[in-house]
C-alpha positions in Angstrom: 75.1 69.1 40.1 73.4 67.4 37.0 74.3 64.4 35.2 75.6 66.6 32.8 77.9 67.6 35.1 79.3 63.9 36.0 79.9 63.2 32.4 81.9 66.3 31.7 83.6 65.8 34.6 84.4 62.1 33.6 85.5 62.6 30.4 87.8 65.3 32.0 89.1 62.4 34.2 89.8 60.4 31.1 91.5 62.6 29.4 93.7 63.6 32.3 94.7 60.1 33.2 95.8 59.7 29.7 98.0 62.7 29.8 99.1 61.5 32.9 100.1 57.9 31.2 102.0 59.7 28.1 104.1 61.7 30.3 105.0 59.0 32.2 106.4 57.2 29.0 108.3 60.5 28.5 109.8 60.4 31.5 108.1 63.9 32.7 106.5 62.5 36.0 106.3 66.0 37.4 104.0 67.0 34.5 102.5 63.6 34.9 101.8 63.9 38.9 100.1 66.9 37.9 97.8 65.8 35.5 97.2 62.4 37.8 96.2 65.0 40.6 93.5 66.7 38.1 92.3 63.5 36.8 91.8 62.3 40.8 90.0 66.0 41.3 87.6 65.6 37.9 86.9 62.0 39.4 85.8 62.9 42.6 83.1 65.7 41.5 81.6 63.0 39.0 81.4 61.2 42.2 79.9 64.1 44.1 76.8 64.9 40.9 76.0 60.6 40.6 75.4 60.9 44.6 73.1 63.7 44.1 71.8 62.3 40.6 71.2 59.4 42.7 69.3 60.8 45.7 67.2 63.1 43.3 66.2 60.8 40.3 64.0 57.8 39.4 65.7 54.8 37.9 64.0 56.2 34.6 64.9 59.4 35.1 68.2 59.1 35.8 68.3 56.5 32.3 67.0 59.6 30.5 68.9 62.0 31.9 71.9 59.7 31.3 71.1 59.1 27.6 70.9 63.2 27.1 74.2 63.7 28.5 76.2 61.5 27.0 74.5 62.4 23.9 75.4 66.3 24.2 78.7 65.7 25.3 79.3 63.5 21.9 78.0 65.6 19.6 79.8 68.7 21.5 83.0 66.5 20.6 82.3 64.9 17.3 84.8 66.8 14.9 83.3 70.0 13.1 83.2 68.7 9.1 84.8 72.0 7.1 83.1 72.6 4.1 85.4 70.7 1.0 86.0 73.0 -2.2 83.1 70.5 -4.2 80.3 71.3 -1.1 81.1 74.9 -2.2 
């Protein structure tokens, strides 16, 4: 696994916990066990790919490798700007 990989995973994690902690607040703490449980699972192979990452990379390396994932994970994310009537 790649640092890719533990980012994605850890934003997974994020956004799982915070479902997680809404449906609590709604009362739905089935729903909200469930979504704790995925959020636990999308932590733990982050875990696995920074042990690897780890292992396999230089301090740099990893630093670089780092900076590239978070950075293609953001821009995958960032909101997709529709086209207004005056860019027409």
């Amino acid at each position: 696994m790649s640092l890719d990989e533990a980012v994605r995973q850890l934003k997974m994690a994020t956004h799982d916990a915070q479902v997680a902690f809404d449906l609590v607040g709604l009362g739905d703490l089935e729903r909200a066990q469930e979504n704790a449980v995925t959020a636990r699972t999308a932590v733990d192979a982050a875990l696995l790919a920074l042990e690897q990452a780890a292992k396999d990379l230089t301090p740099e390396q990893a630093q670089d490798a780092g900076e590239r994932a978070v950075a293609a994970l953001e821009e995958h994310d960032s909101p997709v700007h529709e086209p207004t009537q005056e860019h027409v």
